[in-house]
mmCIF file of the N, C-alpha and C atoms, coordinates in Angstrom:
data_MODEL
# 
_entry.id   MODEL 
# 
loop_
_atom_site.group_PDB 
_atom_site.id 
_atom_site.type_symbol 
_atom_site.label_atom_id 
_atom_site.label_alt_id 
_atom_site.label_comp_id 
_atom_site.label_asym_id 
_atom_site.label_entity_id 
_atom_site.label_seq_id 
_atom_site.pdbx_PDB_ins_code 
_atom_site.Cartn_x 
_atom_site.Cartn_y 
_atom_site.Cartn_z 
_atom_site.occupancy 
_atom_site.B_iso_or_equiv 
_atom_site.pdbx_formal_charge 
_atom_site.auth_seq_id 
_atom_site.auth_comp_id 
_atom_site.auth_asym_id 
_atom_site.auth_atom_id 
_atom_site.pdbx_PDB_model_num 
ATOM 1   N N  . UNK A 1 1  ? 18.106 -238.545 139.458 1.00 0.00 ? 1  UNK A N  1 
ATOM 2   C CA . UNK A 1 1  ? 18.547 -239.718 138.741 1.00 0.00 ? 1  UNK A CA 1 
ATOM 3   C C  . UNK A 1 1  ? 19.160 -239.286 137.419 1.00 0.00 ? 1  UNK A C  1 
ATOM 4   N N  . UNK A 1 2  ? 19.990 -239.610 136.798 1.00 0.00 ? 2  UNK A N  1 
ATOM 5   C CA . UNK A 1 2  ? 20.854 -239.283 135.423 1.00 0.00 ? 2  UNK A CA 1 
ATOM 6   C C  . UNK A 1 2  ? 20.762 -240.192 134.790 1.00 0.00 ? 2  UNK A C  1 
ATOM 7   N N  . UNK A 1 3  ? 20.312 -239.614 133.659 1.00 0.00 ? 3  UNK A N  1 
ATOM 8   C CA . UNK A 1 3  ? 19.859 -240.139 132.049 1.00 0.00 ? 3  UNK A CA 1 
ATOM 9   C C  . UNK A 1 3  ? 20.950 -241.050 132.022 1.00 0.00 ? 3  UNK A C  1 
ATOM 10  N N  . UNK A 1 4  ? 21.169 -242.079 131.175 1.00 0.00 ? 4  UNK A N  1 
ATOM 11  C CA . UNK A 1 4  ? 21.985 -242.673 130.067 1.00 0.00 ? 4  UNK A CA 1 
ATOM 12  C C  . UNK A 1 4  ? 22.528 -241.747 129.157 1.00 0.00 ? 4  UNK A C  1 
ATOM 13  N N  . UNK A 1 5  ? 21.473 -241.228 128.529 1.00 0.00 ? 5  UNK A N  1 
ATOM 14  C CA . UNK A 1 5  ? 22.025 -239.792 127.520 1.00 0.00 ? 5  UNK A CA 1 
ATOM 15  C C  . UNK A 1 5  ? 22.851 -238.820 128.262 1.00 0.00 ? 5  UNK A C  1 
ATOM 16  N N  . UNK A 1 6  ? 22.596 -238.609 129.317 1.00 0.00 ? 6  UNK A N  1 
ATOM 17  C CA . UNK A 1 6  ? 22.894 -237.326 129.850 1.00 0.00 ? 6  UNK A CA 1 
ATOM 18  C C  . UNK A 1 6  ? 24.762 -237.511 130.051 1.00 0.00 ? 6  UNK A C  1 
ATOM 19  N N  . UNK A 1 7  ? 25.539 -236.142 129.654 1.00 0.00 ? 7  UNK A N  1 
ATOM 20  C CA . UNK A 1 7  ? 26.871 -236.533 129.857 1.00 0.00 ? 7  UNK A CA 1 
ATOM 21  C C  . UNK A 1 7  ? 27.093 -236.414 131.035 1.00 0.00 ? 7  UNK A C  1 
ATOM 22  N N  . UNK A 1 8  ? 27.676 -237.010 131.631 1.00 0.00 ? 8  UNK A N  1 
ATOM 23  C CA . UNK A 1 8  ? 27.946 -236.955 132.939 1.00 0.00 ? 8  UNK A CA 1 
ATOM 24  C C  . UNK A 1 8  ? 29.709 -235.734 133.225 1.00 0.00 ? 8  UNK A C  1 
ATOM 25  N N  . UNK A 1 9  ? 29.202 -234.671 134.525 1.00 0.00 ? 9  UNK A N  1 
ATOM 26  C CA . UNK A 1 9  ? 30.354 -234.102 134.955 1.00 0.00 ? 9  UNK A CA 1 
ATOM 27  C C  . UNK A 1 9  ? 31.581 -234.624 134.811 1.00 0.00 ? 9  UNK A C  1 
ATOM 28  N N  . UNK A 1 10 ? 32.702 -233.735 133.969 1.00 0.00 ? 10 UNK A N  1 
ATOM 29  C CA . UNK A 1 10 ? 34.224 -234.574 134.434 1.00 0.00 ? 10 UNK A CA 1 
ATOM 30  C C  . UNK A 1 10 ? 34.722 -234.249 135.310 1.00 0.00 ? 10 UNK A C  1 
ATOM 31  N N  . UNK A 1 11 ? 35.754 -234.495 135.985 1.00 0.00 ? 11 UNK A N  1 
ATOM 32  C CA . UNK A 1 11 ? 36.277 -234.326 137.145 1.00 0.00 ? 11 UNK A CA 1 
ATOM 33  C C  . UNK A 1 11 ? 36.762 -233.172 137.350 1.00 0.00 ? 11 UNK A C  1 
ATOM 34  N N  . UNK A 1 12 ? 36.532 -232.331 138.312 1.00 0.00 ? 12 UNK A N  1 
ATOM 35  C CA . UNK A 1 12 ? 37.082 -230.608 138.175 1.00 0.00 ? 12 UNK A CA 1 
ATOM 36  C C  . UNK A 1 12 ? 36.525 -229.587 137.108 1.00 0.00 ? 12 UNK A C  1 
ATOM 37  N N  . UNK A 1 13 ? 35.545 -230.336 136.828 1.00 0.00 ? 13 UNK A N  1 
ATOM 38  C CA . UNK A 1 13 ? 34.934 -229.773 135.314 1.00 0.00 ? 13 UNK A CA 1 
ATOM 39  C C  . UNK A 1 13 ? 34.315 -228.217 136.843 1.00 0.00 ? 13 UNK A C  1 
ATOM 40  N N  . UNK A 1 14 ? 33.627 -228.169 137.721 1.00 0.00 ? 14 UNK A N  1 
ATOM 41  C CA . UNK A 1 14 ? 32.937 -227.267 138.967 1.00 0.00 ? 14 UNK A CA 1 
ATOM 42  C C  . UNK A 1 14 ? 34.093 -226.746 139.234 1.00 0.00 ? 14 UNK A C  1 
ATOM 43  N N  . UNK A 1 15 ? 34.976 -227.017 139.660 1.00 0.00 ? 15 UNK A N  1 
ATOM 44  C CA . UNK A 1 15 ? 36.262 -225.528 140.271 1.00 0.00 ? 15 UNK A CA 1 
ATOM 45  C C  . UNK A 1 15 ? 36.857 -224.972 139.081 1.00 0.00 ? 15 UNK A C  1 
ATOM 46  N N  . UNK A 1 16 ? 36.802 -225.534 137.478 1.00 0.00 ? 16 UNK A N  1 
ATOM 47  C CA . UNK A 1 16 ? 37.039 -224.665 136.553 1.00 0.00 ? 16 UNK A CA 1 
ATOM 48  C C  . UNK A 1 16 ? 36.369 -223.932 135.992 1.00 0.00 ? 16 UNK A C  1 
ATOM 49  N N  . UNK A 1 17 ? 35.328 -223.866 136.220 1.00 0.00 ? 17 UNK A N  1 
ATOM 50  C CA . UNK A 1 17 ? 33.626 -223.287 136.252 1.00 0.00 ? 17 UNK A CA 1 
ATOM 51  C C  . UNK A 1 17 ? 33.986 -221.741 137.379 1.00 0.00 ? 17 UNK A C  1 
ATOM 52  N N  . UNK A 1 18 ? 34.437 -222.426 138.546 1.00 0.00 ? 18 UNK A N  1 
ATOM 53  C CA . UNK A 1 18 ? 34.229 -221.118 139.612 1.00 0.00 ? 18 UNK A CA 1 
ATOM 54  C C  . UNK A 1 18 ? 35.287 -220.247 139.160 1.00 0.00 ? 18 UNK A C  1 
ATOM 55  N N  . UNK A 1 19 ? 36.417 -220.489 138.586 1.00 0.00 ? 19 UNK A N  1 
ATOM 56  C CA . UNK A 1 19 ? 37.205 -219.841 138.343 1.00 0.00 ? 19 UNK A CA 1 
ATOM 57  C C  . UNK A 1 19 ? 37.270 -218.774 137.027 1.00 0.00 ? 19 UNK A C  1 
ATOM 58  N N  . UNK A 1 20 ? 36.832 -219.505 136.714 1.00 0.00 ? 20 UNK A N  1 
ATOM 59  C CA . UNK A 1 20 ? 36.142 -218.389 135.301 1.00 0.00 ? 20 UNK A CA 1 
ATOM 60  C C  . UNK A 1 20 ? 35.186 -217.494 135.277 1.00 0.00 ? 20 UNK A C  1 
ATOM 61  N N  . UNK A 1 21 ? 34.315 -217.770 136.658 1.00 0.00 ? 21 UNK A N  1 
ATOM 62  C CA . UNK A 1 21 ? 32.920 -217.471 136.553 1.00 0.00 ? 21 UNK A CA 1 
ATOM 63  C C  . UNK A 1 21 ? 33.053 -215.542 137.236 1.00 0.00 ? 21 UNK A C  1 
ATOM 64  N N  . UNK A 1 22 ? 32.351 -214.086 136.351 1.00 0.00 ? 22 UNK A N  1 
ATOM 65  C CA . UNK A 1 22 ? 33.036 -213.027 136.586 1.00 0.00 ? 22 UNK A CA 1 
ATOM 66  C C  . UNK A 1 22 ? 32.234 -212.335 137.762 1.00 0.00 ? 22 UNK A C  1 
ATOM 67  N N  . UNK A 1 23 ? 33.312 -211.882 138.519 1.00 0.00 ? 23 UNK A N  1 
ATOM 68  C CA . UNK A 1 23 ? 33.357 -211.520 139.833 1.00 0.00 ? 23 UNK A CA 1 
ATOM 69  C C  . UNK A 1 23 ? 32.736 -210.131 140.104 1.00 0.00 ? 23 UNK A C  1 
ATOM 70  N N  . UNK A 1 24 ? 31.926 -209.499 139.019 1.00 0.00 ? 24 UNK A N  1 
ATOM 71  C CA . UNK A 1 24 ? 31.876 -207.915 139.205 1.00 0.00 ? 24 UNK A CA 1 
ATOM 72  C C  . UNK A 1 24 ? 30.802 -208.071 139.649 1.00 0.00 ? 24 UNK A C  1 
ATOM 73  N N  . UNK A 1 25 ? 29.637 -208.810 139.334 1.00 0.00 ? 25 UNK A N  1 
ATOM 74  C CA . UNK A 1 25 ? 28.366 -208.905 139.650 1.00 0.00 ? 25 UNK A CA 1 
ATOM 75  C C  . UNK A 1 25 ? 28.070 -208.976 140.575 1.00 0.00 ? 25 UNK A C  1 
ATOM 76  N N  . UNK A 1 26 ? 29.023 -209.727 141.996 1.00 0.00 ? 26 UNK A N  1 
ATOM 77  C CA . UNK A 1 26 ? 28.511 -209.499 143.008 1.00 0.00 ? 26 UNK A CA 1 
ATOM 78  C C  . UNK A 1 26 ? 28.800 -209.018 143.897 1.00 0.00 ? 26 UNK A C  1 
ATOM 79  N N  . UNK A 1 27 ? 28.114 -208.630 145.110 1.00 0.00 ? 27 UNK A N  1 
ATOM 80  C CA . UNK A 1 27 ? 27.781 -207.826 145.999 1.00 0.00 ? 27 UNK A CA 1 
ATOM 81  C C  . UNK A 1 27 ? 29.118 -207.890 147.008 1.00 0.00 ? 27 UNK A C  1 
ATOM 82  N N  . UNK A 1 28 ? 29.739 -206.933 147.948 1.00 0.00 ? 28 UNK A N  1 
ATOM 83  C CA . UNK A 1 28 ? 30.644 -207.362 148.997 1.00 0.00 ? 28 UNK A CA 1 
ATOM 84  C C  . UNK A 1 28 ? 30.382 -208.768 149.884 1.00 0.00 ? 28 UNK A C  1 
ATOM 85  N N  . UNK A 1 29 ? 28.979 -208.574 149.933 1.00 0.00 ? 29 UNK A N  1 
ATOM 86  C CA . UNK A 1 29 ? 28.280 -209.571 151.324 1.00 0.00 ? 29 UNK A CA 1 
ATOM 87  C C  . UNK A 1 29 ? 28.402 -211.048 150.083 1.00 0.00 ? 29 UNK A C  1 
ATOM 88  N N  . UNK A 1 30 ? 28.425 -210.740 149.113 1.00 0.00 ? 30 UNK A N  1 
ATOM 89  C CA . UNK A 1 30 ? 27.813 -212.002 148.282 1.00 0.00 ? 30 UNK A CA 1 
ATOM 90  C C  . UNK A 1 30 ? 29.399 -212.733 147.893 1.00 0.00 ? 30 UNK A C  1 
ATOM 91  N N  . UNK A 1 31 ? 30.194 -211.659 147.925 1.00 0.00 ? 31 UNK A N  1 
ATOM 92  C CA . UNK A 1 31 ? 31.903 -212.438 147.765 1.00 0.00 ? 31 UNK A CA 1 
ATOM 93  C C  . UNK A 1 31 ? 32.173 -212.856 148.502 1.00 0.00 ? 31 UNK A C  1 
ATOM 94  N N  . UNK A 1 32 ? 31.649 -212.258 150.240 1.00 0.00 ? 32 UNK A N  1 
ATOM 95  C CA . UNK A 1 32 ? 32.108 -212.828 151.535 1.00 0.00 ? 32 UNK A CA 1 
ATOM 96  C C  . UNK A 1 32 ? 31.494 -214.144 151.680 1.00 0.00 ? 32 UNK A C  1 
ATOM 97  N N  . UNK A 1 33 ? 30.459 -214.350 151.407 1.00 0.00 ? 33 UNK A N  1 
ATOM 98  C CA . UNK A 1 33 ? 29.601 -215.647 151.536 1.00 0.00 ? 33 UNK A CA 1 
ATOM 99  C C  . UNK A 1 33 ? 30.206 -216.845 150.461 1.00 0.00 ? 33 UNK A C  1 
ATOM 100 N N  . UNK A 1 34 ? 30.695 -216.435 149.511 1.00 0.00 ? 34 UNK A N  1 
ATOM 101 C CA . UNK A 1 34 ? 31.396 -217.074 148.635 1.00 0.00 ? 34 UNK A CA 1 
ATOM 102 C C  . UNK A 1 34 ? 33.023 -217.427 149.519 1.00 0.00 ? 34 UNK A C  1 
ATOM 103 N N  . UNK A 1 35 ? 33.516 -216.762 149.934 1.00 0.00 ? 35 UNK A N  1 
ATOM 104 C CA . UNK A 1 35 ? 34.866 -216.986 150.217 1.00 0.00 ? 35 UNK A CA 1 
ATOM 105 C C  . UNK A 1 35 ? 34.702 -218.266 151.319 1.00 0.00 ? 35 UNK A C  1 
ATOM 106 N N  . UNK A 1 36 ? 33.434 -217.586 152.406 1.00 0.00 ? 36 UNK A N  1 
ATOM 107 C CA . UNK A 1 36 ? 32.932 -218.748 153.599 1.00 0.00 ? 36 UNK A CA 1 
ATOM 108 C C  . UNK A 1 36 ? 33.155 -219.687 152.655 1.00 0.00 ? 36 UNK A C  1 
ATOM 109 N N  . UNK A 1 37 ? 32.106 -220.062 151.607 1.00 0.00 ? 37 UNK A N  1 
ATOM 110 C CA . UNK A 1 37 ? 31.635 -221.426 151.258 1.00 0.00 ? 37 UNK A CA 1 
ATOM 111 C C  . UNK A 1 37 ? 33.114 -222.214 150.162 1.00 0.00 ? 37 UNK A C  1 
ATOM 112 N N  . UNK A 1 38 ? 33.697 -221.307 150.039 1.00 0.00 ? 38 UNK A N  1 
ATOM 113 C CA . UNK A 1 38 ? 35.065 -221.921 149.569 1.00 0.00 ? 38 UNK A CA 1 
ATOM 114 C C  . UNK A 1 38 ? 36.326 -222.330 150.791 1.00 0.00 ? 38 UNK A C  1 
ATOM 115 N N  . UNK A 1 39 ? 35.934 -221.728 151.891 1.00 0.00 ? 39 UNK A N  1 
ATOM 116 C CA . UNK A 1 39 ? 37.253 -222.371 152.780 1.00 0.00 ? 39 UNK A CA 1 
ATOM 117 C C  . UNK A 1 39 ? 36.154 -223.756 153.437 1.00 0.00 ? 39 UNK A C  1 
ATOM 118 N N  . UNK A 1 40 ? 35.398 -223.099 153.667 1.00 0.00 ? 40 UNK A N  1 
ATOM 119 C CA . UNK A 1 40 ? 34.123 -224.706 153.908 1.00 0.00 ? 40 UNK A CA 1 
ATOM 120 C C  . UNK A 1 40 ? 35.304 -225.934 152.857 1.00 0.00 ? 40 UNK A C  1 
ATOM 121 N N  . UNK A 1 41 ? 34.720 -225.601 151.648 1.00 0.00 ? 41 UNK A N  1 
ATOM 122 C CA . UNK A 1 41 ? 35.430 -226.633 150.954 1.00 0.00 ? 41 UNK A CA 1 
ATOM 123 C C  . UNK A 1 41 ? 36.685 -226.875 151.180 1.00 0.00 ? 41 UNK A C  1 
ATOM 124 N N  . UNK A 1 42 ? 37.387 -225.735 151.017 1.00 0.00 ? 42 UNK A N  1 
ATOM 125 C CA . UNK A 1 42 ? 38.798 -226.600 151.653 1.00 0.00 ? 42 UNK A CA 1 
ATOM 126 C C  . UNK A 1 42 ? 38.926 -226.887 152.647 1.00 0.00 ? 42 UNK A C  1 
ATOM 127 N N  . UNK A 1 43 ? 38.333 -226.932 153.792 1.00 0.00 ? 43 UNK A N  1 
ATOM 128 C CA . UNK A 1 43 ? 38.857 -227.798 155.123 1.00 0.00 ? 43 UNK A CA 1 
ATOM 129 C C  . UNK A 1 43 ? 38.120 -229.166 154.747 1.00 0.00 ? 43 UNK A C  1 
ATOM 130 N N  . UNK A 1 44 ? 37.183 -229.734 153.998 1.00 0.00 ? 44 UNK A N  1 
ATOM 131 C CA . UNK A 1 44 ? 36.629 -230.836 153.514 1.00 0.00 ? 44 UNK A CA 1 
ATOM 132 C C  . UNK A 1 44 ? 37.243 -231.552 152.598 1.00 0.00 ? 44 UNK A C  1 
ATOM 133 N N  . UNK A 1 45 ? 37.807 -230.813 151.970 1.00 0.00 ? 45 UNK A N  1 
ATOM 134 C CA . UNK A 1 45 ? 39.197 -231.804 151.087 1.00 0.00 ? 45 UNK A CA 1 
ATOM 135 C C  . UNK A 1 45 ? 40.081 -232.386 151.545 1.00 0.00 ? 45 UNK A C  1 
ATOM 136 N N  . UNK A 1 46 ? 40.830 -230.580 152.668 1.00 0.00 ? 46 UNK A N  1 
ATOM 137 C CA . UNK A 1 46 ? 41.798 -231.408 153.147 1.00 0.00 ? 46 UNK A CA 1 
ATOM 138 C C  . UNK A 1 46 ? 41.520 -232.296 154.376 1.00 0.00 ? 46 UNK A C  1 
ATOM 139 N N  . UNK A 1 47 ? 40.375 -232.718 154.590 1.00 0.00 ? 47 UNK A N  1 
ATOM 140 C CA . UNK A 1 47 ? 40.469 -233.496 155.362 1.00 0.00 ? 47 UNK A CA 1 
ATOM 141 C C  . UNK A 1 47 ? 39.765 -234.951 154.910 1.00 0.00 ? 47 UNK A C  1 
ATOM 142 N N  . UNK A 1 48 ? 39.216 -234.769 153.901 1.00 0.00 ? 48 UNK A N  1 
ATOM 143 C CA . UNK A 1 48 ? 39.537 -235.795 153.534 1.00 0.00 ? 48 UNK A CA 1 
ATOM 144 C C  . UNK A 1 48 ? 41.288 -236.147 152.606 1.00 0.00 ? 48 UNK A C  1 
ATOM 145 N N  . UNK A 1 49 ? 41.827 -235.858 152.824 1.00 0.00 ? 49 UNK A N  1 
ATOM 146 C CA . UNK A 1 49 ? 43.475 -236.015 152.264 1.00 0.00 ? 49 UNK A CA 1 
ATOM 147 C C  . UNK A 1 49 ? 43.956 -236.645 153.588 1.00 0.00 ? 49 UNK A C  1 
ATOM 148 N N  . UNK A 1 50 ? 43.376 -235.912 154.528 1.00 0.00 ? 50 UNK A N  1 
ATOM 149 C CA . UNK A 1 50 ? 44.016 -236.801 156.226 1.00 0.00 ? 50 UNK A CA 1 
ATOM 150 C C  . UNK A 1 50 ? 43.182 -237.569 156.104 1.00 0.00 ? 50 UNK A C  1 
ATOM 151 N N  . UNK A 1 51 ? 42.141 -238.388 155.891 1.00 0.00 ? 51 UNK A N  1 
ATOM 152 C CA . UNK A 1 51 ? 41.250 -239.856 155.859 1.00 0.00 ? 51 UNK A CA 1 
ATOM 153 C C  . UNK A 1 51 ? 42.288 -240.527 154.461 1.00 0.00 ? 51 UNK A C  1 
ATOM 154 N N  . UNK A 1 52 ? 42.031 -239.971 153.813 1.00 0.00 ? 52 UNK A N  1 
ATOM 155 C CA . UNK A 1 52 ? 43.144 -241.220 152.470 1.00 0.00 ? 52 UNK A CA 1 
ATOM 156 C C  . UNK A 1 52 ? 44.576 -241.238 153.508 1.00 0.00 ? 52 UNK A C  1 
ATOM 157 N N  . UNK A 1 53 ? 45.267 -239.789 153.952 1.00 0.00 ? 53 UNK A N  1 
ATOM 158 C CA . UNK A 1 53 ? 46.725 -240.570 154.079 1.00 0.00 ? 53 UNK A CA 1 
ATOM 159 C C  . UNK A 1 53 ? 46.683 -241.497 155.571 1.00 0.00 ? 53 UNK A C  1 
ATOM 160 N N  . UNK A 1 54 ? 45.570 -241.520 156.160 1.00 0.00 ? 54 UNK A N  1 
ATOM 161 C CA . UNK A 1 54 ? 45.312 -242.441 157.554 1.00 0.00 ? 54 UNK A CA 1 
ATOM 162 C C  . UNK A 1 54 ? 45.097 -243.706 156.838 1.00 0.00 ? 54 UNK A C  1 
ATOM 163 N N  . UNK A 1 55 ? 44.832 -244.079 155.841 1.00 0.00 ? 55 UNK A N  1 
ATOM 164 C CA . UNK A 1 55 ? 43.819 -245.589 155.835 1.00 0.00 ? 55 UNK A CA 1 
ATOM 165 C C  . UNK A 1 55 ? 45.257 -245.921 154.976 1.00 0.00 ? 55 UNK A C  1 
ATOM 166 N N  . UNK A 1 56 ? 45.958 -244.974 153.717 1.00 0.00 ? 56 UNK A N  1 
ATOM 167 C CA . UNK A 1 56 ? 47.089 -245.861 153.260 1.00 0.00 ? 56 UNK A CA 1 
ATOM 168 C C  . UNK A 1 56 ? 48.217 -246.081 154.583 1.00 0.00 ? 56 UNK A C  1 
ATOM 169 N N  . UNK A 1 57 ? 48.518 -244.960 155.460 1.00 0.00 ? 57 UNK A N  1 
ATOM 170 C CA . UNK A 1 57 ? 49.074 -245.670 156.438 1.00 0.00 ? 57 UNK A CA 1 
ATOM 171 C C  . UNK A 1 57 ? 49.012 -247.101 157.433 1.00 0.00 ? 57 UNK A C  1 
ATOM 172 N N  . UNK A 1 58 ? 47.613 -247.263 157.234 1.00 0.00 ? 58 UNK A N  1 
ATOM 173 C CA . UNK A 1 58 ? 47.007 -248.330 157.634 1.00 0.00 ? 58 UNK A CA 1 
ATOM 174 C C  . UNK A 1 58 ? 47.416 -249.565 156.849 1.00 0.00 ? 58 UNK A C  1 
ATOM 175 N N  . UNK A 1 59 ? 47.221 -249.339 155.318 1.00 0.00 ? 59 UNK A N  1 
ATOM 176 C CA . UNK A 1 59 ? 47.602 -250.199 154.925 1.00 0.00 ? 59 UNK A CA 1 
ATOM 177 C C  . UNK A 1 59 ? 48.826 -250.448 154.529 1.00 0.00 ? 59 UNK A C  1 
ATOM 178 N N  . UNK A 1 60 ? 49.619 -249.593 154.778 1.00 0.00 ? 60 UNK A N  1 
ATOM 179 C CA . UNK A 1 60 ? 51.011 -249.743 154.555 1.00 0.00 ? 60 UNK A CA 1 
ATOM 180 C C  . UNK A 1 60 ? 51.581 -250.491 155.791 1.00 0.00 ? 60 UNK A C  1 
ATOM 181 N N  . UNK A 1 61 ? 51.061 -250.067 157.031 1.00 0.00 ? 61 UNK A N  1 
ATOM 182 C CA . UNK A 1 61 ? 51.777 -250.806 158.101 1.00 0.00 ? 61 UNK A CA 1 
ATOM 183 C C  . UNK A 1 61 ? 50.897 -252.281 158.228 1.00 0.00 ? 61 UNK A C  1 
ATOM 184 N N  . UNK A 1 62 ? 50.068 -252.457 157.582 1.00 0.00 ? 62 UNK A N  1 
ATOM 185 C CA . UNK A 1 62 ? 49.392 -253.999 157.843 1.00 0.00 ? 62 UNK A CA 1 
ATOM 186 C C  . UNK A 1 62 ? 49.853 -254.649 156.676 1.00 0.00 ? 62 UNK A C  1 
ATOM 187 N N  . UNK A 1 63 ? 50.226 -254.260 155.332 1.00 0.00 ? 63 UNK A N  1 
ATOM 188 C CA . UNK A 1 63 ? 50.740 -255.322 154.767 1.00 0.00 ? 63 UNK A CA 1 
ATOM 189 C C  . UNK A 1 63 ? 52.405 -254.462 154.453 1.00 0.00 ? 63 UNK A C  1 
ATOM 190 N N  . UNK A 1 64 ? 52.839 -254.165 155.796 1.00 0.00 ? 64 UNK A N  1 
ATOM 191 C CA . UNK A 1 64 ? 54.474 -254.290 155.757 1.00 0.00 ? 64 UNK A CA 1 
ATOM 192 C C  . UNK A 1 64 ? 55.184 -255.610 155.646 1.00 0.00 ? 64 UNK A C  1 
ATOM 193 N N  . UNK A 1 65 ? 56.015 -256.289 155.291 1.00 0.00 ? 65 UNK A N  1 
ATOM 194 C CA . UNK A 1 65 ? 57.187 -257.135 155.470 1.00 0.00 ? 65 UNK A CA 1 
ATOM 195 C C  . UNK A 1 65 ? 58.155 -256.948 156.199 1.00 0.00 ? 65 UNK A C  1 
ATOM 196 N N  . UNK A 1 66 ? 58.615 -256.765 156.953 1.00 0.00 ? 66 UNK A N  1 
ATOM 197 C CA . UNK A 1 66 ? 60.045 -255.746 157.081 1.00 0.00 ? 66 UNK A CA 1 
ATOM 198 C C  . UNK A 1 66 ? 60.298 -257.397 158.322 1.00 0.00 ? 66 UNK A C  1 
ATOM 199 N N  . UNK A 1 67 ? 61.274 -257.538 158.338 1.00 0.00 ? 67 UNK A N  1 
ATOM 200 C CA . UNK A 1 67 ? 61.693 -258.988 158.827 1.00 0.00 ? 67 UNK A CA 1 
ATOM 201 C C  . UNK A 1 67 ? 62.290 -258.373 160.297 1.00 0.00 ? 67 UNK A C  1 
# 
């Protein structure tokens, strides 16, 4: 549960975090497990990008006009 006080995450505030965050420390196995858990994420983005551009298509063809 999150405080009132507490600031809340900004948006992308976590992938500008990973990107900064230094890479010597870890292990071969521990970059590979990292790379997994980053294409994880991108097939979850982009698919949610195919759920947004399905539903505006949706709504583009249900409130079309076109005579």
């Amino acid at each position: 549960m999150f405080e009132d006080l507490d600031p809340r995450p900004r948006r992308g505030e976590a992938l500008t975090m990973i990107g900064r965050e230094d890479l010597d420390a870890y292990s071969i196995e521990d970059l590979e497990e990292r790379i997994q858990a980053l294409d994880h994420e991108i097939q979850r983005t982009r698919a949610a990008i195919e759920a947004k551009k399905a539903k505006k298509s949706a709504a583009d063809s249900l409130f079309s006009f076109r005579s």
